[in-house]
N, CA, C and O atoms as a Maestro MAE file, in Angstrom:
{
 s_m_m2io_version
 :::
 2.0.0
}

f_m_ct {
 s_m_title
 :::
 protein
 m_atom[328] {
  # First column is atom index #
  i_m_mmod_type
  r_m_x_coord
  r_m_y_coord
  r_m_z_coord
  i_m_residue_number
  s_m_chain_name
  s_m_pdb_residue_name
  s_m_pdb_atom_name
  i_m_atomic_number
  :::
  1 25 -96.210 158.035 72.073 1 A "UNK " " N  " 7
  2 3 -96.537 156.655 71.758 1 A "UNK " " CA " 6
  3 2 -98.029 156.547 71.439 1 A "UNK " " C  " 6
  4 15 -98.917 157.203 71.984 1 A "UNK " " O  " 8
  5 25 -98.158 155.767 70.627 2 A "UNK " " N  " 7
  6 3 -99.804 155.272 70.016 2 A "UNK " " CA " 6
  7 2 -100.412 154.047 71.253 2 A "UNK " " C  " 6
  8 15 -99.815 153.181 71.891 2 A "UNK " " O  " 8
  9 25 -101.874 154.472 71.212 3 A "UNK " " N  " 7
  10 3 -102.483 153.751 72.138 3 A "UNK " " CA " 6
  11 2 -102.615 151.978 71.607 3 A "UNK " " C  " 6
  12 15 -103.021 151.077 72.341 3 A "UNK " " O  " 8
  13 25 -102.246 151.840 70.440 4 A "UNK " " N  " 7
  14 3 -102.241 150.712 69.708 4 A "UNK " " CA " 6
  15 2 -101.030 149.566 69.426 4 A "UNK " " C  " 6
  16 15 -100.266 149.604 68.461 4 A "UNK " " O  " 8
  17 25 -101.030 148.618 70.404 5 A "UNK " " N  " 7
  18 3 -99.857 147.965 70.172 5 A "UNK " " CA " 6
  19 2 -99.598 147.477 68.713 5 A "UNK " " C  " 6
  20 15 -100.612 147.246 68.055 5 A "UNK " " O  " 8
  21 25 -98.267 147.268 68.049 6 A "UNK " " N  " 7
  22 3 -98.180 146.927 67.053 6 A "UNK " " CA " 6
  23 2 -98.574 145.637 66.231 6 A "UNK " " C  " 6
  24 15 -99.036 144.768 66.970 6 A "UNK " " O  " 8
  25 25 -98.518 145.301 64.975 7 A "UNK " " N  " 7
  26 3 -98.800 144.427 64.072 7 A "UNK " " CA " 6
  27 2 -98.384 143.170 64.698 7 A "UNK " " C  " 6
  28 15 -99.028 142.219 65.138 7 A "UNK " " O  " 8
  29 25 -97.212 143.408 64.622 8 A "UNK " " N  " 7
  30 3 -96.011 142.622 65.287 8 A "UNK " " CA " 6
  31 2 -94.747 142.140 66.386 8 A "UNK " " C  " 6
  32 15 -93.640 142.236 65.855 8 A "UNK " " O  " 8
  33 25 -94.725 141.807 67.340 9 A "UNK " " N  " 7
  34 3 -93.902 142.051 68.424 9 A "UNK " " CA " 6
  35 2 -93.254 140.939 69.005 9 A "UNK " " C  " 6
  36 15 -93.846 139.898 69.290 9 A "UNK " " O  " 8
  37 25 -91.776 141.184 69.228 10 A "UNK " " N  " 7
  38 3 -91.184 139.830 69.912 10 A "UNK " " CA " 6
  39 2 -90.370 140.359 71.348 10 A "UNK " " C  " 6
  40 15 -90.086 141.520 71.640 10 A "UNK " " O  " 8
  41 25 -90.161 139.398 71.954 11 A "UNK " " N  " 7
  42 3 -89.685 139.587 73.385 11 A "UNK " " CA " 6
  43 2 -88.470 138.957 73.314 11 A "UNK " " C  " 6
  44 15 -87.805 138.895 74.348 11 A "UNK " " O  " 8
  45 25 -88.106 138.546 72.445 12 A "UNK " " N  " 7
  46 3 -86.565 137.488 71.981 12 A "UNK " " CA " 6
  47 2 -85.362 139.458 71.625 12 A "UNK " " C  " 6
  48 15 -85.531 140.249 70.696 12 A "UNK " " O  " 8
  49 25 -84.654 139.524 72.417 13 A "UNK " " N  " 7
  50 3 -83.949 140.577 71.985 13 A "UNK " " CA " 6
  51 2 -83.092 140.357 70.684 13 A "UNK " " C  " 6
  52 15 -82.377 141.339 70.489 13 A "UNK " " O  " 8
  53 25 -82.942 139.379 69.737 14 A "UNK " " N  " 7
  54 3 -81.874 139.087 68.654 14 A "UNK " " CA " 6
  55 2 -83.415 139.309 67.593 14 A "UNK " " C  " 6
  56 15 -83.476 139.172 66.371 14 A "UNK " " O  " 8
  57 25 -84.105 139.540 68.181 15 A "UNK " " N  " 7
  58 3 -85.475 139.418 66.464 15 A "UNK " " CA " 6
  59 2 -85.608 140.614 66.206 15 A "UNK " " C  " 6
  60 15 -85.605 141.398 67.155 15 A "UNK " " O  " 8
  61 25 -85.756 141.089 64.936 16 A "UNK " " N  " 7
  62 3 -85.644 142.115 64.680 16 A "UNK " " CA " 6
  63 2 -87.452 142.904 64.912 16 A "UNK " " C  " 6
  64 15 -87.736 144.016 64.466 16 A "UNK " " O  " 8
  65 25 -88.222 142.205 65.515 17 A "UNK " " N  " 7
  66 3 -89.688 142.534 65.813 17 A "UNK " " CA " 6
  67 2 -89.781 143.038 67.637 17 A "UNK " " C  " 6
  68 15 -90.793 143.245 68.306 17 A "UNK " " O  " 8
  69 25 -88.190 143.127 68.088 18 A "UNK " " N  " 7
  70 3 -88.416 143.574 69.026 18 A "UNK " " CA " 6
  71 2 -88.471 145.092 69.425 18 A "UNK " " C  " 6
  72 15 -88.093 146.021 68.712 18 A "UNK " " O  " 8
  73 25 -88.991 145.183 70.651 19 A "UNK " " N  " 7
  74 3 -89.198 147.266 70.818 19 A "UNK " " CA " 6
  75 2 -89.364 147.140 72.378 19 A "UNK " " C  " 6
  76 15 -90.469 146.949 72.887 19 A "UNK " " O  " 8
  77 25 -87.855 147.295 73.327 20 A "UNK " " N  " 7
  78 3 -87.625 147.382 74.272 20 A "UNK " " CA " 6
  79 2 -88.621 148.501 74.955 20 A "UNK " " C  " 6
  80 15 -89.010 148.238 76.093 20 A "UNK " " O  " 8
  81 25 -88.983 149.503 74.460 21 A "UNK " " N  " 7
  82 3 -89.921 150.450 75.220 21 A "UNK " " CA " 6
  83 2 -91.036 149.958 74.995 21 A "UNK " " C  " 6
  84 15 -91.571 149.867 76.100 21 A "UNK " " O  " 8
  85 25 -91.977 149.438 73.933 22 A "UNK " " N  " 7
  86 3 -93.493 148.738 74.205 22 A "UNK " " CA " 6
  87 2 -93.238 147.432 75.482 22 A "UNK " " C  " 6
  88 15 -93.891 147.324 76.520 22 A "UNK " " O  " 8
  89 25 -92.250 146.654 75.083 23 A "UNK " " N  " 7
  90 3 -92.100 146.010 76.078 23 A "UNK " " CA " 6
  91 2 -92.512 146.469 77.737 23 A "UNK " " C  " 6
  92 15 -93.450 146.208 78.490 23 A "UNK " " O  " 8
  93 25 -91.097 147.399 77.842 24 A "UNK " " N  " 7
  94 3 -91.288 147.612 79.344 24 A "UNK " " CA " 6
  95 2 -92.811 148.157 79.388 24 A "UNK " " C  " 6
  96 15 -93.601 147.463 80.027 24 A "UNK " " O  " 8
  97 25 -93.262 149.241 78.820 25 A "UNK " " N  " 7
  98 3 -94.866 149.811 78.805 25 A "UNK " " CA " 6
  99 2 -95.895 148.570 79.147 25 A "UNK " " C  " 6
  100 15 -96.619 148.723 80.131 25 A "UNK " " O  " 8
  101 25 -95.979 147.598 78.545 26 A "UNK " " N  " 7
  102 3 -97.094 146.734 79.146 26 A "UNK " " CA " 6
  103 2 -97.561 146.073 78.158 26 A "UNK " " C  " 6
  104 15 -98.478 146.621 77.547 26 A "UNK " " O  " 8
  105 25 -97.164 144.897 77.747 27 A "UNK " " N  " 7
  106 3 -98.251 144.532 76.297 27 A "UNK " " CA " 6
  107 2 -98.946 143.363 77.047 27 A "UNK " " C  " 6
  108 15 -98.152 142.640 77.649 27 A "UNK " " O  " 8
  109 25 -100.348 142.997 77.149 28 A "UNK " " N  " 7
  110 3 -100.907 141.906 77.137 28 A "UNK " " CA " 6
  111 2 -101.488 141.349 75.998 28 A "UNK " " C  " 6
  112 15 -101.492 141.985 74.944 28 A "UNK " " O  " 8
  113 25 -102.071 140.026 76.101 29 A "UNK " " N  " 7
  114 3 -102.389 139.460 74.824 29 A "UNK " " CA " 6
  115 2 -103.676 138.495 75.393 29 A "UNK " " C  " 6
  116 15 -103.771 137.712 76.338 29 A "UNK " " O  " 8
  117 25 -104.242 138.770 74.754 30 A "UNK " " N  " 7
  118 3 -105.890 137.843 74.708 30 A "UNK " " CA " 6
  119 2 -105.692 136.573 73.116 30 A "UNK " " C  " 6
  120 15 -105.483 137.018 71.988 30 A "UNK " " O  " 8
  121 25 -105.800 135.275 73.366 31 A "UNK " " N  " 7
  122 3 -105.710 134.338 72.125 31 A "UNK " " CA " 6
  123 2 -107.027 134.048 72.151 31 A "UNK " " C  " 6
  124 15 -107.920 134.430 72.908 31 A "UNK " " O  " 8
  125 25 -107.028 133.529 71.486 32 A "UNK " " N  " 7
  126 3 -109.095 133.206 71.192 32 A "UNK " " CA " 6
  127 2 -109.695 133.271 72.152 32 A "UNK " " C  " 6
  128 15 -110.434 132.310 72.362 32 A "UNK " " O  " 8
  129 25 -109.682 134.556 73.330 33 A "UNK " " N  " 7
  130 3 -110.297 134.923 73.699 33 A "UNK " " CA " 6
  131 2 -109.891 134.652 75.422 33 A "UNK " " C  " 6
  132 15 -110.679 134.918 76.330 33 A "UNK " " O  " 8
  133 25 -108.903 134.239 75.573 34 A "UNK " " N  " 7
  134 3 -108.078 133.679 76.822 34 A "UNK " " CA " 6
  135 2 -106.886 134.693 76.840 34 A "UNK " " C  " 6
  136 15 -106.303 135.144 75.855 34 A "UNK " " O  " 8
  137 25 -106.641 134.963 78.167 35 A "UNK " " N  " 7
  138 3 -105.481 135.665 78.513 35 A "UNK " " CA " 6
  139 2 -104.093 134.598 78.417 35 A "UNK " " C  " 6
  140 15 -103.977 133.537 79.032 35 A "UNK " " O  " 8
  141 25 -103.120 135.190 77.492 36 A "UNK " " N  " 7
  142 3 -102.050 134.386 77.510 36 A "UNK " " CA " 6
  143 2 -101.304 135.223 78.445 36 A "UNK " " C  " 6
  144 15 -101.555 136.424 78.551 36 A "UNK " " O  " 8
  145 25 -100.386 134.630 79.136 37 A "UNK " " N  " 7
  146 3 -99.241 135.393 79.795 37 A "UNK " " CA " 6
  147 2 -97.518 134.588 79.661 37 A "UNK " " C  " 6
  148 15 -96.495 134.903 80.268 37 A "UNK " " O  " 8
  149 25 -97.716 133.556 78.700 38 A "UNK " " N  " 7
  150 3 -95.988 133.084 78.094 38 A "UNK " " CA " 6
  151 2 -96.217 132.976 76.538 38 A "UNK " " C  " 6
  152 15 -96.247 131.943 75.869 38 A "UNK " " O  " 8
  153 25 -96.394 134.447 76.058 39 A "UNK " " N  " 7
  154 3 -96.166 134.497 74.786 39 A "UNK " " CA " 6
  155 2 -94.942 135.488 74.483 39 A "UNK " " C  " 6
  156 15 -94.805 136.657 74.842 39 A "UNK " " O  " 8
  157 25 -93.843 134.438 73.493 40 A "UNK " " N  " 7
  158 3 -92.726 135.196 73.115 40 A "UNK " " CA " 6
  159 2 -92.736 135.967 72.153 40 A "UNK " " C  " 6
  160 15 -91.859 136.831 72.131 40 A "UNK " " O  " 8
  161 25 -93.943 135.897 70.806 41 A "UNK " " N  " 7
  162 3 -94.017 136.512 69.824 41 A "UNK " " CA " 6
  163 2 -95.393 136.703 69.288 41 A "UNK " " C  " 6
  164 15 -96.170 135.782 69.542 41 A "UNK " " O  " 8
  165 25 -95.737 137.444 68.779 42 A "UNK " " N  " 7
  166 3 -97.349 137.491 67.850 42 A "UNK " " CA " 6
  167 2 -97.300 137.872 66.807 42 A "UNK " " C  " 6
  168 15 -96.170 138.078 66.366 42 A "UNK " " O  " 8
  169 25 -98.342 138.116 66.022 43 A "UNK " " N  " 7
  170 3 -98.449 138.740 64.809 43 A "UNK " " CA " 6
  171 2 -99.782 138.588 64.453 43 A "UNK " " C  " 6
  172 15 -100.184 137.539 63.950 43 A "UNK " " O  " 8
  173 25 -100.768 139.884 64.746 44 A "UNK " " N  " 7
  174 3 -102.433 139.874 64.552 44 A "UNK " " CA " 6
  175 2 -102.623 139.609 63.096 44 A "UNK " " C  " 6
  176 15 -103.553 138.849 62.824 44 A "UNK " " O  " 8
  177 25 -101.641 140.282 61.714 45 A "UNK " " N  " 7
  178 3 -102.121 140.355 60.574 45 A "UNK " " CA " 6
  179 2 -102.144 138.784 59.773 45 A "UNK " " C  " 6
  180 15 -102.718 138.534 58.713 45 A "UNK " " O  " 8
  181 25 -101.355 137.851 60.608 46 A "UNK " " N  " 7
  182 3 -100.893 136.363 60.539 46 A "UNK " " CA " 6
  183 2 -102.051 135.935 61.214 46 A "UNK " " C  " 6
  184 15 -102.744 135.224 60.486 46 A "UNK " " O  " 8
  185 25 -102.492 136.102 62.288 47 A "UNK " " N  " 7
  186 3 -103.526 135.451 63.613 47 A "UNK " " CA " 6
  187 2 -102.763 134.538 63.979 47 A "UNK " " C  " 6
  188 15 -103.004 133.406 63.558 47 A "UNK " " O  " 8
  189 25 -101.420 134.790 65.024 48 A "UNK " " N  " 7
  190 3 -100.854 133.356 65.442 48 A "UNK " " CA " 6
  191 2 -99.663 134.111 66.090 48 A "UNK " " C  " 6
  192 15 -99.088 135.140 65.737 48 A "UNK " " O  " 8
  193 25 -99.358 132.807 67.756 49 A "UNK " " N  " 7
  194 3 -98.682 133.669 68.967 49 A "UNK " " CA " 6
  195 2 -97.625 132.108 68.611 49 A "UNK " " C  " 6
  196 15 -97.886 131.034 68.068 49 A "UNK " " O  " 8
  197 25 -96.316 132.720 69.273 50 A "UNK " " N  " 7
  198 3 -95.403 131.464 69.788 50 A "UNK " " CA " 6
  199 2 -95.439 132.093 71.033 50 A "UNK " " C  " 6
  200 15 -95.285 133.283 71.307 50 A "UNK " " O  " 8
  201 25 -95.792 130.590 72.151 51 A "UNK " " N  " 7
  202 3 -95.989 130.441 73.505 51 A "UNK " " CA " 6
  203 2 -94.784 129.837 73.912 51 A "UNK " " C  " 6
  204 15 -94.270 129.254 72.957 51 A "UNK " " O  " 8
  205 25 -94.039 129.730 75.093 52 A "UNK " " N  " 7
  206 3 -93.040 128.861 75.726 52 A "UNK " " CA " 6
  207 2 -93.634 127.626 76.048 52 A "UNK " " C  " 6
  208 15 -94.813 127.576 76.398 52 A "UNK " " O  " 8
  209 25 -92.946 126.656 75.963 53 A "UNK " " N  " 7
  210 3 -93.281 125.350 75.996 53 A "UNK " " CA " 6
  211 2 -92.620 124.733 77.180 53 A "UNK " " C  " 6
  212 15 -91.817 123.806 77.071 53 A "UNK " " O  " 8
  213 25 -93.064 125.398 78.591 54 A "UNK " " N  " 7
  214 3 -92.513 124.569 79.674 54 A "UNK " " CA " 6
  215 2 -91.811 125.519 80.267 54 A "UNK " " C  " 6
  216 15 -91.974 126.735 80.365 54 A "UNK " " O  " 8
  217 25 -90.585 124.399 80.848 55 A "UNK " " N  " 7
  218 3 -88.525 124.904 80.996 55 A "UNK " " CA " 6
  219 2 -88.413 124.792 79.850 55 A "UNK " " C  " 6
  220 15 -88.280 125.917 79.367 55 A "UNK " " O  " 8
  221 25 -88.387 123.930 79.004 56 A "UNK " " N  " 7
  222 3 -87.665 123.710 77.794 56 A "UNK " " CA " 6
  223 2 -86.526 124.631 77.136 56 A "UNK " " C  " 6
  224 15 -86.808 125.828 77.088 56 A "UNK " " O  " 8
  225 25 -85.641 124.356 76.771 57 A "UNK " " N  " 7
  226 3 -84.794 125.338 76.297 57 A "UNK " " CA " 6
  227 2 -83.418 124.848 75.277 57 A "UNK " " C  " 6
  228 15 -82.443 124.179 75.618 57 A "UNK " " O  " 8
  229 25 -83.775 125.510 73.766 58 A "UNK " " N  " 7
  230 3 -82.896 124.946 73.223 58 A "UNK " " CA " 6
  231 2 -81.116 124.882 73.310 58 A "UNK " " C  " 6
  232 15 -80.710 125.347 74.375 58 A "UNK " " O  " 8
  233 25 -80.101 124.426 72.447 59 A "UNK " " N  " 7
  234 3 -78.935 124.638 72.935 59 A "UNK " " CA " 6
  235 2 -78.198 125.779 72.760 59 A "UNK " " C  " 6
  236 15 -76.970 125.749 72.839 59 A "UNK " " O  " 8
  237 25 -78.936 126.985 72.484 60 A "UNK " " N  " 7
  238 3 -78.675 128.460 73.037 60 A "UNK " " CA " 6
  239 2 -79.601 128.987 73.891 60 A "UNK " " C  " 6
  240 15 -79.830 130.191 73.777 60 A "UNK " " O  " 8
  241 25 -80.271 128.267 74.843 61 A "UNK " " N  " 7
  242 3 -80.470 128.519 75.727 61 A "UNK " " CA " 6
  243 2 -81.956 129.795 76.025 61 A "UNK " " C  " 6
  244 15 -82.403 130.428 76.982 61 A "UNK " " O  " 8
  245 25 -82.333 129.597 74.283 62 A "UNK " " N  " 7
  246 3 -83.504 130.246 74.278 62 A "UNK " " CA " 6
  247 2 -84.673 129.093 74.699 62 A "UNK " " C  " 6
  248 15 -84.395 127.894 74.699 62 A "UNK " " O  " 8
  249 25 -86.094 129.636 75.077 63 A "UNK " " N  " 7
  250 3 -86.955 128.866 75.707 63 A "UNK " " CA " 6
  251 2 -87.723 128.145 74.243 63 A "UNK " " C  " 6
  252 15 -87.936 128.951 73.337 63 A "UNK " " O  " 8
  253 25 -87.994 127.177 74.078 64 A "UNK " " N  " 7
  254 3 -88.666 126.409 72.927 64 A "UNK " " CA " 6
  255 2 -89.824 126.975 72.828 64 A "UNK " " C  " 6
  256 15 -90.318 127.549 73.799 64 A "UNK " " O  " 8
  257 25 -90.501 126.897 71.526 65 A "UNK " " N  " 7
  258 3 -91.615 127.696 71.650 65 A "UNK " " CA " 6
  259 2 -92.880 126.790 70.847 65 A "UNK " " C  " 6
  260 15 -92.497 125.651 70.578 65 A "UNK " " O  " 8
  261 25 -93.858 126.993 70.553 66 A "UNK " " N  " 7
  262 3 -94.966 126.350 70.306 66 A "UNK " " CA " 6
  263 2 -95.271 127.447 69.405 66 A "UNK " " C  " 6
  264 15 -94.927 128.532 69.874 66 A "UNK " " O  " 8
  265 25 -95.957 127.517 67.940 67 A "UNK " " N  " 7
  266 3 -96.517 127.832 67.341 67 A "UNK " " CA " 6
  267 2 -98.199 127.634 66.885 67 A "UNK " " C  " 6
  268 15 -98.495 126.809 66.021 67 A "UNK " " O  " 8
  269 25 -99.329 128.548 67.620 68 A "UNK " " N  " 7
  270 3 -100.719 128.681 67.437 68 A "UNK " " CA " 6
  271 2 -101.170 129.402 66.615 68 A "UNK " " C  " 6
  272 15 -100.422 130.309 66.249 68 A "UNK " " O  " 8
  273 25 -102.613 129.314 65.957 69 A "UNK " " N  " 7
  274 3 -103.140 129.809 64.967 69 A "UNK " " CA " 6
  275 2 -104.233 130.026 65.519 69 A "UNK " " C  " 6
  276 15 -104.787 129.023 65.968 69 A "UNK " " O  " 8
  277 25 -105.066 131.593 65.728 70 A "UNK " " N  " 7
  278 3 -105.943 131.798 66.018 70 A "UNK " " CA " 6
  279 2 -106.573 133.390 66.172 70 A "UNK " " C  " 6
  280 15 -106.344 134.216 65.289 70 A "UNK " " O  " 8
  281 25 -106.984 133.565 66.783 71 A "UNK " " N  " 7
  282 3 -107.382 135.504 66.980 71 A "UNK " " CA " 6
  283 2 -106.768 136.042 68.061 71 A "UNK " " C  " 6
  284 15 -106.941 135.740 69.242 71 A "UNK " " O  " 8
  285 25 -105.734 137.200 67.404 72 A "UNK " " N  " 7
  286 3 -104.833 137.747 68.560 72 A "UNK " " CA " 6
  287 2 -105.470 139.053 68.826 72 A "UNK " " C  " 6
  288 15 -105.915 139.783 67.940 72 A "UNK " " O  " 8
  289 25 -105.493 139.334 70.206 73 A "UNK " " N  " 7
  290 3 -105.494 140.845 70.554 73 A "UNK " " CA " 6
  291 2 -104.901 140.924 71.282 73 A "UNK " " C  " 6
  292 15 -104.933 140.389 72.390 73 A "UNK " " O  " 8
  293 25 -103.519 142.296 70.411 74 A "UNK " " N  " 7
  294 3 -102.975 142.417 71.640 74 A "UNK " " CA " 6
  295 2 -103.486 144.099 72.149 74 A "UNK " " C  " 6
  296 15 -103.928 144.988 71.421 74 A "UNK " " O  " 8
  297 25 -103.195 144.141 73.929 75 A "UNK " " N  " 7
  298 3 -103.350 145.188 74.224 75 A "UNK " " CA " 6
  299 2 -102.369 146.027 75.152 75 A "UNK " " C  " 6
  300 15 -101.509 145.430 75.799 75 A "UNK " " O  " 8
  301 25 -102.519 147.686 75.232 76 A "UNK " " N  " 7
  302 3 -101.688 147.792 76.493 76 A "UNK " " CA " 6
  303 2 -101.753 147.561 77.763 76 A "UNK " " C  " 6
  304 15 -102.945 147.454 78.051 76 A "UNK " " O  " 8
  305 25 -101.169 147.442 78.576 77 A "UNK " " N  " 7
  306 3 -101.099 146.810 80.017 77 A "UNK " " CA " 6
  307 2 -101.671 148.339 81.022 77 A "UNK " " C  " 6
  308 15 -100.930 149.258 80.670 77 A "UNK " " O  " 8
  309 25 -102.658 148.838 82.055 78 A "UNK " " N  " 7
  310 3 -102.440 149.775 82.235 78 A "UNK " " CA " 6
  311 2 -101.739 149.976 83.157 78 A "UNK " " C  " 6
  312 15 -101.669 149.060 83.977 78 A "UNK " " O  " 8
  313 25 -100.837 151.381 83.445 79 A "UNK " " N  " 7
  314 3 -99.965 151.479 84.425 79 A "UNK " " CA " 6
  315 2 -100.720 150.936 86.437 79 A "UNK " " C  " 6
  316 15 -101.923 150.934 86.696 79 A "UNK " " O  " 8
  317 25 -99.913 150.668 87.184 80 A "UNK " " N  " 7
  318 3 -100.179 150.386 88.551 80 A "UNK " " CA " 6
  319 2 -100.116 152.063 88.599 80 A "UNK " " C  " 6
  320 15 -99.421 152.858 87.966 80 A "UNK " " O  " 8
  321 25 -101.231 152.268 89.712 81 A "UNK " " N  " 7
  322 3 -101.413 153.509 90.351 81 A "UNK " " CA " 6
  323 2 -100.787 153.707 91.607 81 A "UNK " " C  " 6
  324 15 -101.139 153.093 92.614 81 A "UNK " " O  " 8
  325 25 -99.783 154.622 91.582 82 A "UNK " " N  " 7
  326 3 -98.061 154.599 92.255 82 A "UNK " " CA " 6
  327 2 -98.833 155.674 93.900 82 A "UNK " " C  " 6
  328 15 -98.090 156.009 94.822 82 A "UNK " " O  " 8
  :::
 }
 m_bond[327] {
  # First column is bond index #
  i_m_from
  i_m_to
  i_m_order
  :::
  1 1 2 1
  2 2 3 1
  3 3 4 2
  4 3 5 1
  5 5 6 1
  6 6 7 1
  7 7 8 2
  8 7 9 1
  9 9 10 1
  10 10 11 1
  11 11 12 2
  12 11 13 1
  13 13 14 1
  14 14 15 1
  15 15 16 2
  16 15 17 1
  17 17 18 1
  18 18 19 1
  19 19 20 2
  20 19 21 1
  21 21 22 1
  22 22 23 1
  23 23 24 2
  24 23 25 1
  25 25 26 1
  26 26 27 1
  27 27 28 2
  28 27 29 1
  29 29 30 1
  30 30 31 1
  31 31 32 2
  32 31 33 1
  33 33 34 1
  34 34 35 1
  35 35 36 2
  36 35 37 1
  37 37 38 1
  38 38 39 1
  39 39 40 2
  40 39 41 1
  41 41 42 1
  42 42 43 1
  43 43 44 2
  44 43 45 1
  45 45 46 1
  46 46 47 1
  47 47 48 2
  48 47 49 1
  49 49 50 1
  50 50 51 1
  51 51 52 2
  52 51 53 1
  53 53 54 1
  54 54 55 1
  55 55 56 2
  56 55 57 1
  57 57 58 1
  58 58 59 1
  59 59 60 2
  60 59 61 1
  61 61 62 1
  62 62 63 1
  63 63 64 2
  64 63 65 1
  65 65 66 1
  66 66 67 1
  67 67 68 2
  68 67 69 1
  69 69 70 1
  70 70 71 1
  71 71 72 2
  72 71 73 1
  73 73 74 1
  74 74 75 1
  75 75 76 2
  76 75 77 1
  77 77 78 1
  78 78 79 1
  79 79 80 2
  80 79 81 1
  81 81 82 1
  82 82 83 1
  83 83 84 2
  84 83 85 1
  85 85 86 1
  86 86 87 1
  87 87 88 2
  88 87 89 1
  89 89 90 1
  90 90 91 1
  91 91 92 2
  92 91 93 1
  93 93 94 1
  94 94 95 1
  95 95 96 2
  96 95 97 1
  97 97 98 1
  98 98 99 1
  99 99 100 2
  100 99 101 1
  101 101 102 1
  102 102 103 1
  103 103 104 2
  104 103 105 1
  105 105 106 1
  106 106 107 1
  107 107 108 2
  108 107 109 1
  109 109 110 1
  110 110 111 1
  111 111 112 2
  112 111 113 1
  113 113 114 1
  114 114 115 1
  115 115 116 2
  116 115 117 1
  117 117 118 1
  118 118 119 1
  119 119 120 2
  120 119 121 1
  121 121 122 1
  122 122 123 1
  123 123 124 2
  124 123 125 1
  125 125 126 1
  126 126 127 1
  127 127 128 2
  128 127 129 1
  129 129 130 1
  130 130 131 1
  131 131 132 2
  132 131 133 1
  133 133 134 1
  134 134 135 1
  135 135 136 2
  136 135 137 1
  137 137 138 1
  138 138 139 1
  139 139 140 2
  140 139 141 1
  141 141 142 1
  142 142 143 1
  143 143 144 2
  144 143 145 1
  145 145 146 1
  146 146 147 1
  147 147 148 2
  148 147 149 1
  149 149 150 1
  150 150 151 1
  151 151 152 2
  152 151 153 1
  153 153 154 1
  154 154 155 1
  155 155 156 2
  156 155 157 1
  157 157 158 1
  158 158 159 1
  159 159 160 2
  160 159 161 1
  161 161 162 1
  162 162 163 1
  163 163 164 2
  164 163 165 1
  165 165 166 1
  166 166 167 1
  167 167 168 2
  168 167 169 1
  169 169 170 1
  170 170 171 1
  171 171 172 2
  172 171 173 1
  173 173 174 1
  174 174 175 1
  175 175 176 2
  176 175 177 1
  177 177 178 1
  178 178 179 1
  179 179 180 2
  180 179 181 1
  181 181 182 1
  182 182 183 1
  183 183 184 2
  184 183 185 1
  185 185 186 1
  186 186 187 1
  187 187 188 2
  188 187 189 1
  189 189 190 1
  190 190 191 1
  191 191 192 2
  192 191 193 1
  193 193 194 1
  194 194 195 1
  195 195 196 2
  196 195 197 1
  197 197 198 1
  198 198 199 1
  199 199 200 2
  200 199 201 1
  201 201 202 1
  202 202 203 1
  203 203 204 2
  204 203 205 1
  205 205 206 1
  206 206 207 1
  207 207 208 2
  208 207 209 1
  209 209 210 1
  210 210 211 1
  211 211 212 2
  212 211 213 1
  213 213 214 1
  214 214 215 1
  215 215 216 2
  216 215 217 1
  217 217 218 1
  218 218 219 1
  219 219 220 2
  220 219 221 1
  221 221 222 1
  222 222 223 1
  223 223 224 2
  224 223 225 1
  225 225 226 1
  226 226 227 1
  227 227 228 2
  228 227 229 1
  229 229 230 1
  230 230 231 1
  231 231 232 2
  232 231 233 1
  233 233 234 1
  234 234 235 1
  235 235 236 2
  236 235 237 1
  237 237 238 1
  238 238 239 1
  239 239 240 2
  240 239 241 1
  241 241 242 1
  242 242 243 1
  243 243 244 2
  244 243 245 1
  245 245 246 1
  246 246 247 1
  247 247 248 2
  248 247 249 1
  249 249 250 1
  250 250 251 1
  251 251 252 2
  252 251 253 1
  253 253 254 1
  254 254 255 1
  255 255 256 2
  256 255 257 1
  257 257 258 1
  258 258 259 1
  259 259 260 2
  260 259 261 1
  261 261 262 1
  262 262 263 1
  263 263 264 2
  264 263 265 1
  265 265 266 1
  266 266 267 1
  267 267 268 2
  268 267 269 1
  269 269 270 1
  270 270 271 1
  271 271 272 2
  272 271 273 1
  273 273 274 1
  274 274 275 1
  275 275 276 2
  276 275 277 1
  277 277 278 1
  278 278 279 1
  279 279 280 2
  280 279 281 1
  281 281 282 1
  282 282 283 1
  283 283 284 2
  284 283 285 1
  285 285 286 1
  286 286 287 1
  287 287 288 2
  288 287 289 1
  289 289 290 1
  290 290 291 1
  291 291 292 2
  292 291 293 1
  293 293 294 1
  294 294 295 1
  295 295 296 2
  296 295 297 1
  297 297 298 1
  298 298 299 1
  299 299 300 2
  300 299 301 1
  301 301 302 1
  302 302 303 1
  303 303 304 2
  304 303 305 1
  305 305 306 1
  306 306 307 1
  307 307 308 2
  308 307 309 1
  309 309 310 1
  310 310 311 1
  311 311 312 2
  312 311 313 1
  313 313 314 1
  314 314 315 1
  315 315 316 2
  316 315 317 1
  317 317 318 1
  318 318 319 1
  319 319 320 2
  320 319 321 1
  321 321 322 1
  322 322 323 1
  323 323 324 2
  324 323 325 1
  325 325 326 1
  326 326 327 1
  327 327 328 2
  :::
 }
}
């Protein structure tokens, strides 16, 4: 694996931007410069995260999301020392 999280990444398992192993590995995300921790999707080459919006949840039962525009970094998470 590359030390570089990807372009693009979703946590929604039906999107085709998802990658169950970066997942479990650790992705964090910095938005203009703030640690997000309820972001469902990103895309650095776009500059813009969808965040969860609450409980909220539409009528499949996915969480509603909010669409931002701004400077993404995402990074890897490092492992807990076992």
């Amino acid at each position: 694996m590359t030390d570089t999280p990807p372009d693009r990444l979703s946590a929604t398992p039906g999107s085709p931007y998802y990658n169950e192993e970066l997942l479990a590995r650790g992705v964090g995300i910095k938005f203009n410069g703030t640690e997000k921790t309820n972001v469902e999707e990103y895309c650095v080459s776009e500059g813009w995260v969808r965040l969860a919006a609450g409980n909220a949840r539409d009528r499949k039962g996915n969480p509603m999301t909010i669409k931002l525009k701004g400077v993404v970094v995402p990074y890897f998470k490092e492992p807990e020392p076992s």
